[in-house]
C-alpha positions in Angstrom: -19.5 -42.3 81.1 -21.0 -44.7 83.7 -20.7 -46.6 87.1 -17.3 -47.8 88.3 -16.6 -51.0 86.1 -18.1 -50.1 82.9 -15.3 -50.2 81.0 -14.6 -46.4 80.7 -11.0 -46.3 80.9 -10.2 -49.7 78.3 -12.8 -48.5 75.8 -12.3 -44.6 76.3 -8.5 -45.0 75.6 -8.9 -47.6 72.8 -11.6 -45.4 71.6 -9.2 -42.3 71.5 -6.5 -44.4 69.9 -8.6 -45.4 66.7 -9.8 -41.4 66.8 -6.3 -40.2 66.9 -7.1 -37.8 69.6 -6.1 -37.3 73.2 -7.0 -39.5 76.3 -7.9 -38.0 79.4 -8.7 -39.9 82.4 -10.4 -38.4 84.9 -9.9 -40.5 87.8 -6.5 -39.0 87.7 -7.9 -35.5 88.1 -9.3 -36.5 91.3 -7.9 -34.1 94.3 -6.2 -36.3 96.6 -9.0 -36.0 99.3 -11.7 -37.3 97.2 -9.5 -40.6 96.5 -8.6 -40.9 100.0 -12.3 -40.6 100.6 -13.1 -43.2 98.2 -10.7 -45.5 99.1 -11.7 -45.7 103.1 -15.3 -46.7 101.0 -17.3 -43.3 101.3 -18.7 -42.0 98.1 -18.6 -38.8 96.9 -21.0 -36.0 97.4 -21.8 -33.7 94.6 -19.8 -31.0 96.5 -16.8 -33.1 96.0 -17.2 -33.4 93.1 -17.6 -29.8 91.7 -14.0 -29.2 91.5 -13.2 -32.7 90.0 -15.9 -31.6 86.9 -14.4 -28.5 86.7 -10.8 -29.8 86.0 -12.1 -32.4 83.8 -14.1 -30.0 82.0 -10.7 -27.6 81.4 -8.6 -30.7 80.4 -11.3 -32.1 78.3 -11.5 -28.0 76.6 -7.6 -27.5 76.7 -6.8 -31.0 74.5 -9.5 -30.2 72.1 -8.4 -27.2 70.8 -5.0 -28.0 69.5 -5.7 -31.9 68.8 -9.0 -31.5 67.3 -10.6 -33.5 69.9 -10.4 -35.4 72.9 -11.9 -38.7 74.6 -12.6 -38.3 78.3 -13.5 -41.5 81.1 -15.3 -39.7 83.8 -18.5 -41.4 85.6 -20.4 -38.4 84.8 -23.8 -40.1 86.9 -25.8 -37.3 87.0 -27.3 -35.0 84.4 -25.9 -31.8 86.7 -22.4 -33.4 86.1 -23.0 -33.6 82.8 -24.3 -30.4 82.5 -21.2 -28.8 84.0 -18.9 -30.3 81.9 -21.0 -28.9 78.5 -20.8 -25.7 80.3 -17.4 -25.6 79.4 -17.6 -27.6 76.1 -21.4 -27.2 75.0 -20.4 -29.9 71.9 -19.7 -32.4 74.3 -21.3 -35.8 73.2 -21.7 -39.0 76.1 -21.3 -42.0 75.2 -22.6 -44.0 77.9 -21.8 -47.6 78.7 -24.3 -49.2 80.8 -24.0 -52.4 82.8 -25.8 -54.1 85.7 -24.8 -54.0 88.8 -23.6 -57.4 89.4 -20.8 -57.0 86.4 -19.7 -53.7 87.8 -18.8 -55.0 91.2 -17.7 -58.4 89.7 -14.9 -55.6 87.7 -14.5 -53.6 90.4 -13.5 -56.5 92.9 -11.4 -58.3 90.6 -9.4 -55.0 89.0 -5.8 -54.4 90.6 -4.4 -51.2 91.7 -7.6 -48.6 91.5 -8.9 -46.5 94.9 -12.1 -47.6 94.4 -13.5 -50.4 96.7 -16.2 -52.7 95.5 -18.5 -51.2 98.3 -19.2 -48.4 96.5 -20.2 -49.5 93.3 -24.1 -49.8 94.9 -23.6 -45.6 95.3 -22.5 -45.3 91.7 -25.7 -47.4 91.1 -28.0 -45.3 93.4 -26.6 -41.9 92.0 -26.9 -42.9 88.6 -29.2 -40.7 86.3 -28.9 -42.2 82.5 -28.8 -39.5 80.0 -32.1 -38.3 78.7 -33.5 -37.8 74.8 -32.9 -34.7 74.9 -28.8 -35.0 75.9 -26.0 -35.5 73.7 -25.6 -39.1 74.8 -25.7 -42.5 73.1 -25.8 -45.6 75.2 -24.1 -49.0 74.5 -23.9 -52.4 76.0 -21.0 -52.1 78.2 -21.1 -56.0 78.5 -19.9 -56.0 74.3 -17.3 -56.9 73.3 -14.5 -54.3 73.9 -13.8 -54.0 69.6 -17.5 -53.8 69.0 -18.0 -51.1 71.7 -15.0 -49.1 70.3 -16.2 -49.5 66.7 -19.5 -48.4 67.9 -18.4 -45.4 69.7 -16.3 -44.2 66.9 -19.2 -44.7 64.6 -22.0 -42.9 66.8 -19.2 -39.9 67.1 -18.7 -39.9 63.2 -21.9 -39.4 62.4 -22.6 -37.1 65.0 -19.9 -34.5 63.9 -20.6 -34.8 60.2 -17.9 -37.3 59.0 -17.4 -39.9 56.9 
């Protein structure tokens, strides 16, 4: 999880490589209005984003079941998002990559091919509510290097679940 540029889809995916498990990335559960919203450089409102969670939620629920897991890139900014995606898998775990905002719109800007204009990376900033103590969330310098962030990750996750 985190703001546009933190690195969710590179380390999510290299993350679910060295797991062995699924990758799901969310942006492409967006419906199309939502990116067409985006892209004209209008953020979200949490109403539009209820039905994106919910279909993130289900994909994140439907690979774990038969692949024994699953690693998911989705902003989840606020603790409400959050909490609707552990409504439908309560084991859930975050793991959050933080950056400033001055490296998220540097990304942003200089990324090819995405919906997401660098205008909006100051209402991904401004929604943004890191995960408390009490959520099943670890935090990690986005700015790391991408190894050290996967290795990281996989580590945190190991030790969450129980494994060596």
């Amino acid at each position: 999880m985190g703001v546009a540029g933190s690195g969710k889809t590179v380390i999510g995916s290299a993350l679910a490589e060295a797991l062995g498990v699924a990758f799901i990335e969310g942006d492409d559960l967006h419906p199309p209005e939502n990116v067409a919203k985006m892209a004209s450089g209008q953020p979200l409102t949490d109403e539009d984003r209820i039905g994106w969670l919910d279909a993130v939620g289900r994909a994140i629920a439907e690979n774990r079941r038969p692949a024994g897991g699953a690693v998911t890139a989705c902003s989840a900014l606020k603790r409400s998002y959050r909490d609707q995606l552990r409504r439908l898998n309560p084991s859930l775990v975050f793991i959050y990559l933080a950056i400033n905002p001055d490296t998220a719109r540097i990304r942003v800007t200089n990324r090819k091919g995405h919906f997401m204009p660098p205008t909006l990376v100051a209402s991904q900033f401004a929604a943004l509510e890191q995960p408390g103590d009490d959520e099943a969330a670890f935090t990690l310098n986005g700015l790391s290097p991408i190894d050290e962030l996967v290795e990281a990750a996989a580590e945190l996750l190991r030790k969450q679940s129980g494994a060596s």
